[in-house]
DOVO-226184 format. One record per residue: z, x, y of N, C-alpha, C in turn. Coordinates in pm, whole numbers, plus 50000, padded with zeros to 5 digits. Layout:
ZXYZXYZXY;...
END
This chain:
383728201652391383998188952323384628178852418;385348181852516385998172152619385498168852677;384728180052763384048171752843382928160352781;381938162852658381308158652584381948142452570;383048144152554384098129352506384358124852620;383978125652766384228126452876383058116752916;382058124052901380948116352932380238104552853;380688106652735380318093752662381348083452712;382698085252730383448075352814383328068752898;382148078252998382068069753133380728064053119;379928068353041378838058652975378858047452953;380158042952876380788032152813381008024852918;381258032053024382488021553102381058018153158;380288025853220379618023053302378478008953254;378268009653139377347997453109378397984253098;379737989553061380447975053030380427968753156;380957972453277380457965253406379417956253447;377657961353374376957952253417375637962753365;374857952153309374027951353262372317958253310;371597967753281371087971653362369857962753459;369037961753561368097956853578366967957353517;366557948853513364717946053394364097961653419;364257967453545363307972553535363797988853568;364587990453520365578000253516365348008053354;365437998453269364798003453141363958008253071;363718017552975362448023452937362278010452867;360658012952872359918001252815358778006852735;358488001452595357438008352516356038002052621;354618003252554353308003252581353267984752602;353747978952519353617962852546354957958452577;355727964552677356687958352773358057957352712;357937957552623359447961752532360417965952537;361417966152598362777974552553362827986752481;362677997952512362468008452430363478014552396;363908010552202365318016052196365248034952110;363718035052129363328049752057364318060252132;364778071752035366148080452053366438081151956;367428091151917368708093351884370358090451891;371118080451843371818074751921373138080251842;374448077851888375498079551853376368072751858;377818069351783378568057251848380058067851731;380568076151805381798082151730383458076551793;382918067451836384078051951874385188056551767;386718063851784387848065551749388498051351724;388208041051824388318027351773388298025651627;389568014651550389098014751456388317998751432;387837998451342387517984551257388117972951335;389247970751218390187965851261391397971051352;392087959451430392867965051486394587969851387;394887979151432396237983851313397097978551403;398397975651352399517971151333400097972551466;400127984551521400557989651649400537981251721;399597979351776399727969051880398947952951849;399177944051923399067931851900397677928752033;397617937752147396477939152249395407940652226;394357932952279393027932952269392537951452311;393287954252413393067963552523394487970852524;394137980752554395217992452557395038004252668;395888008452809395938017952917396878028752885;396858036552990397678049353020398008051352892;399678054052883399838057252792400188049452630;400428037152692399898029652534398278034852458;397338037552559396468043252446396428055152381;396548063852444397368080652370397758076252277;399028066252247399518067452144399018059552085;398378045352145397388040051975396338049851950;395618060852021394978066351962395418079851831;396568083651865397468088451796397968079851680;398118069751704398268061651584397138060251467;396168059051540394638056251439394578069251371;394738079151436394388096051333395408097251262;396588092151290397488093051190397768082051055;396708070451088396208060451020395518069050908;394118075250945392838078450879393748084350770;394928098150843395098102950732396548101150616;397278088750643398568082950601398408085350437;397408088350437397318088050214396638102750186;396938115250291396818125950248395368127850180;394688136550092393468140850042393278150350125;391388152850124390928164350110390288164850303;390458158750360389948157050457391078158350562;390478167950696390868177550769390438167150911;391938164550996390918151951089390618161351177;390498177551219389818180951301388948190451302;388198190151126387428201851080386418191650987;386948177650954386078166750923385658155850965;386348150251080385668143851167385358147151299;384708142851389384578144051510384248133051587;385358123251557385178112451662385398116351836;384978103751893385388110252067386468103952065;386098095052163387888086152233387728070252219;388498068252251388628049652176387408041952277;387128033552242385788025152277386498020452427;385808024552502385748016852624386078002152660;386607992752769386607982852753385987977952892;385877988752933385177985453086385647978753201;387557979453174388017972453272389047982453326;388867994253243389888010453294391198009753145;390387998853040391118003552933390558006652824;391068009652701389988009752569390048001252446;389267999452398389507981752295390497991352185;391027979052157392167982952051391197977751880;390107972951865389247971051749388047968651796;387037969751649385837970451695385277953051656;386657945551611386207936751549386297924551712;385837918751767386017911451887386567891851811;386137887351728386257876751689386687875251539;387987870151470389087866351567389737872551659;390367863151735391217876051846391967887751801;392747880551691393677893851632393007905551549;391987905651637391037916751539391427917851422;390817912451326391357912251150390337907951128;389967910351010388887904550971389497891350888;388887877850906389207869250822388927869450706;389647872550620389387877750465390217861250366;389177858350277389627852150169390437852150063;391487844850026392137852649932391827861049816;390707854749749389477860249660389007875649702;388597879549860388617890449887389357898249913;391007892649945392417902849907392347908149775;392207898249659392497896549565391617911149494;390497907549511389167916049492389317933049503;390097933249639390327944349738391337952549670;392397948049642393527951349544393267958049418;392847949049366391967952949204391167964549213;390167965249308389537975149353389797988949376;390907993149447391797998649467392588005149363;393297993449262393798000749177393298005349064;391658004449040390618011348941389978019848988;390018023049143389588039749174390478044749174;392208039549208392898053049168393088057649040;392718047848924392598052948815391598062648776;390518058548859389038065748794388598066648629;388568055648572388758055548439387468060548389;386278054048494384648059448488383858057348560;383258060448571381808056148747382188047748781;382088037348680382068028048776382948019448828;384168026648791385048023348910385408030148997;384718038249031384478048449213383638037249254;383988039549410383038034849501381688035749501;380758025949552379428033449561379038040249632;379748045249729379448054449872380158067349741;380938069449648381428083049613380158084949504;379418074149414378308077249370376688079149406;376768078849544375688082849648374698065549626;375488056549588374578048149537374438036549714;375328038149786375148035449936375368037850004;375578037050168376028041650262376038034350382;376488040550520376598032550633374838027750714;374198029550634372718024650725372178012950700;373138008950604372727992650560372977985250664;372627969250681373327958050725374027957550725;375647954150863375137955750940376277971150997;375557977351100375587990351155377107990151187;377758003851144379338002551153379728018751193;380368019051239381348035051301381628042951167;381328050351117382218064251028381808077251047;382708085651010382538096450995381108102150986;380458096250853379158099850795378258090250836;378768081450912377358076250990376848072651143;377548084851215377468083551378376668086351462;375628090951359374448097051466372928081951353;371998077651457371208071351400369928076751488;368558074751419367418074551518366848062451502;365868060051625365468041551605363828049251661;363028042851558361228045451599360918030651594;360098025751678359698014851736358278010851785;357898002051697356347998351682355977983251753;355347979651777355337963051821355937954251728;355527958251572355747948851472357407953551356;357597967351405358727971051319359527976651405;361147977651364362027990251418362217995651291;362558008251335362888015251189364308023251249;365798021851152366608027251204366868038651079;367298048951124367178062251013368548067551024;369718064250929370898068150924371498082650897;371718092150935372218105050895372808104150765;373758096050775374428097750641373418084950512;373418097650429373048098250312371288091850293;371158093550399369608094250466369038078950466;369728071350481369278054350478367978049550559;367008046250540366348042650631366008027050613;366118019250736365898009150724364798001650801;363927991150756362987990950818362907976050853;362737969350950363017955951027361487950751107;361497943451021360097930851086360487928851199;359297925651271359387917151398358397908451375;359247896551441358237884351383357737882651284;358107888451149357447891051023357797876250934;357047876050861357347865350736358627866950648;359457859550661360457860950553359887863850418;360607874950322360507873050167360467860250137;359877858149968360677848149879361947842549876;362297833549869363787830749838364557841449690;363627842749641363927849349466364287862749560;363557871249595363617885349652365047887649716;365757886449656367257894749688367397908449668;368547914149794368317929849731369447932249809;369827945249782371257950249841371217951150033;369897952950051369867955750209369127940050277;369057927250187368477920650225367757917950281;367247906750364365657903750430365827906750580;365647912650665365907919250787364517910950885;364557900850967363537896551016364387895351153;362917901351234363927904451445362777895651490;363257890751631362707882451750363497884251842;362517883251965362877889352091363627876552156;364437873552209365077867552322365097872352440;364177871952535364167881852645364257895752632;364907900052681365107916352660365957923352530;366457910752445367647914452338366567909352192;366477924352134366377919651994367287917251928;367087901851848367717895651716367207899551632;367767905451514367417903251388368627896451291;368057886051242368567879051102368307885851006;369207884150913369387892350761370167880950677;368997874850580369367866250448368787875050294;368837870750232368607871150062369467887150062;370297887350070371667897950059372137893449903;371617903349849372237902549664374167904549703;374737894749619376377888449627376617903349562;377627906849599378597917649550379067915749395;379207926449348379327927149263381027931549177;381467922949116383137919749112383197935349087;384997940349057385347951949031385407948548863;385567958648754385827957548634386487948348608;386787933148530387517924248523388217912848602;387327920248746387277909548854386537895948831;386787880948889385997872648852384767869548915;384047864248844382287857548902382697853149006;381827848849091382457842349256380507843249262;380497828149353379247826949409379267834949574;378227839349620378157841649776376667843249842;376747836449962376167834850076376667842250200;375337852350237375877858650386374567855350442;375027858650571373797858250658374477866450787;373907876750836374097886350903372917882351033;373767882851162372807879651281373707892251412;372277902051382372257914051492371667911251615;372317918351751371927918151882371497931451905;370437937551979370397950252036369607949652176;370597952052272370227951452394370597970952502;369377967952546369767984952643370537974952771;371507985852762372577982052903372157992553016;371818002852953371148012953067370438023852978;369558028953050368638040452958369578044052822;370418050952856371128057052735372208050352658;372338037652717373078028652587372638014952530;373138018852424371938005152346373557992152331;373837981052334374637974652314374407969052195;375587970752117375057962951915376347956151937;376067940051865376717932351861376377924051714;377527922751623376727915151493377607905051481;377297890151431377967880151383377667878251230;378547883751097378357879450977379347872150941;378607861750850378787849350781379217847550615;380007850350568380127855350412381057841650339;380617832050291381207825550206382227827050088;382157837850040382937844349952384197854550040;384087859950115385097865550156385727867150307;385207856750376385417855050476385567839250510;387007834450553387247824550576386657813650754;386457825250828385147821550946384547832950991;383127826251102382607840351135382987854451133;382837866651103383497877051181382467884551336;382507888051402381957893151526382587903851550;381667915351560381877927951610381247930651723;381227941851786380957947851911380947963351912;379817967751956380547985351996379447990052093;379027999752149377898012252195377188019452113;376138023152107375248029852074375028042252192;375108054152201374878060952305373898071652272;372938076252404371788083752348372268094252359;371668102352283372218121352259371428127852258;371048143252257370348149752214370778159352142;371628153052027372138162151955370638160151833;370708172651688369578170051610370238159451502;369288156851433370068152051272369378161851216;370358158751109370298169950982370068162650869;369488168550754369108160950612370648158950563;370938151150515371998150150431371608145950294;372648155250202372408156650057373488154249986;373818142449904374808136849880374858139249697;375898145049698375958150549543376858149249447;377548138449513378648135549399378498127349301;377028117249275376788117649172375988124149116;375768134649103375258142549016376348151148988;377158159349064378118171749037379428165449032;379928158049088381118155049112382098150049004;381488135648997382208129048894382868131148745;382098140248714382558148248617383948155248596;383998163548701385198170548787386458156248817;385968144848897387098133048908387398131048795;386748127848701387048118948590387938128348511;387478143548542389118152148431389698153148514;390268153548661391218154548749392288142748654;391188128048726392858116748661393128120948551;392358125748443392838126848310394058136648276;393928148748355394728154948349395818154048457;395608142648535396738139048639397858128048533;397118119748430398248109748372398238121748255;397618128548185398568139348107399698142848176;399678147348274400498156348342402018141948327;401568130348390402508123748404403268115248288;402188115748151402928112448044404108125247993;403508136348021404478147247982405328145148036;405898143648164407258142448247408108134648176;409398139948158410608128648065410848121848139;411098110848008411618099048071412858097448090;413268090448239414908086348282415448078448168;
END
């Protein structure tokens, strides 16, 4: 495993330096950028940057301990998850200057995401109707198998670190491990209808030299929490994917959200090639699970109406 976390490190570093030559790259049948593989990105980096430090970038031993900080982040609210029998992240994202980024978020500086008050607001509420679990549908939709990390746009977790990318002149197709997402991306294709909204929205790519863009509009608006309010929204999601060298793909996304984001946000991370396999994943908690949550709380506020009162 170390060494493993070893070499994806110097992977990292090694493309952040500089960019590979044109012709250094695999290239499909009509000259292409060939991002076909298996890729990985188990970036310990988090999201956002936490509290710890206020640095873009973090050395020696300030990173040990922000990385120590982040695992002791994941698990600050206890549950069922084991950080070294349930995840397997590597080591914090590279920064390519002999340090490692302290977030995955690059814009604003203070790595945060610019959040609206509407989306504090939202976030909160949210929060306090899954710890209730009163009924489905106030669990998450990732706990009712109803989404996952392979949507728009591509992000670090646990359950979604391994991806494969198949690549045609006219499509990419990216195939998410977790919870088996597959997504499929025009090139040069015709936009949908304006009417045609949908949870993974309209995914249309064009080449800029060696870097595919893809834009992503008609993104169906989120949907409030129980008693949360109506709110209009507009996103528009604009992806980069560039090879920095055979085995790393560079992903860079700028999304645009009217409703919960007060300016751009911009991320950054690696994609790295593997030859590890994927595996089917079979996601069953809505079918088996919920059942089981929904008498847990029940018999968690029994439990707590019984307790006397002071």
């Amino acid at each position: 495993m170390l060494t493993r976390m070893l070499v994806l490190a110097a992977l990292a570093v090694s493309g952040a330096h500089a960019h590979a030559q044109a012709s250094d790259i695999p290239r499909t049948a009509d000259g292409r950028p060939d991002f076909q593989g298996v890729w990985e990105s188990r970036w310990l980096t988090p999201f956002e940057r936490l509290d710890a430090t206020t640095e873009a970038t973090v050395t020696g031993e300030a990173a040990e301990a922000y990385a120590a900080a982040r695992v002791a982040d994941l698990f600050k609210d206890g549950g069922a998850l084991h950080p070294e029998e349930d995840f397997d992240f590597s080591t914090l994202l590279p920064a390519g200057d002999g340090g490692y980024r302290t977030s995955l978020i690059v814009e604003p500086a203070n790595g945060k995401r610019p959040q609206t008050q509407l989306s504090k607001d939202l976030g909160a509420l949210g929060r306090d109707i899954r710890k209730a679990a009163e009924n489905p549908e106030g669990l998450s939709n990732d706990e009712r198998c109803l989404s996952a990390t392979g949507r728009a746009p591509l992000g670090v977790s646990p359950g979604g670190m391994y991806r494969q990318i198949v690549q045609t002149p006219a499509h990419m197709m990216i195939y998410t491990e977790d919870q088996m997402v597959t997504r499929i991306i025009g090139i040069d294709a015709a936009p949908r209808p304006e009417a045609l909204v949908a949870l993974a929205g309209d995914s249309v790519a064009s080449w800029e030299g060696d870097t595919l863009v893809v834009v992503t509009t008609k993104i169906r608006p989120q949907l409030p929490p129980p008693g949360g309010p109506a709110f209009d929204q507009q996103r528009r999601l604009t992806e980069r994917f560039s090879l920095i060298t055979p085995d790393q793909i560079s992903y860079a996304y700028v999304l645009e959200d009217s409703a919960m984001l007060t300016e751009p946000l911009r991320v950054e991370f690696t994609l790295v090639r593997t030859d590890d396999v994927m595996f089917e994943y079979a996601c069953h908690e809505g079918n088996y699970s919920i059942g089981g949550m929904m008498l847990g709380a029940r018999l968690a506020e029994k439990a707590q109406a019984a307790k006397p009162k002071p």
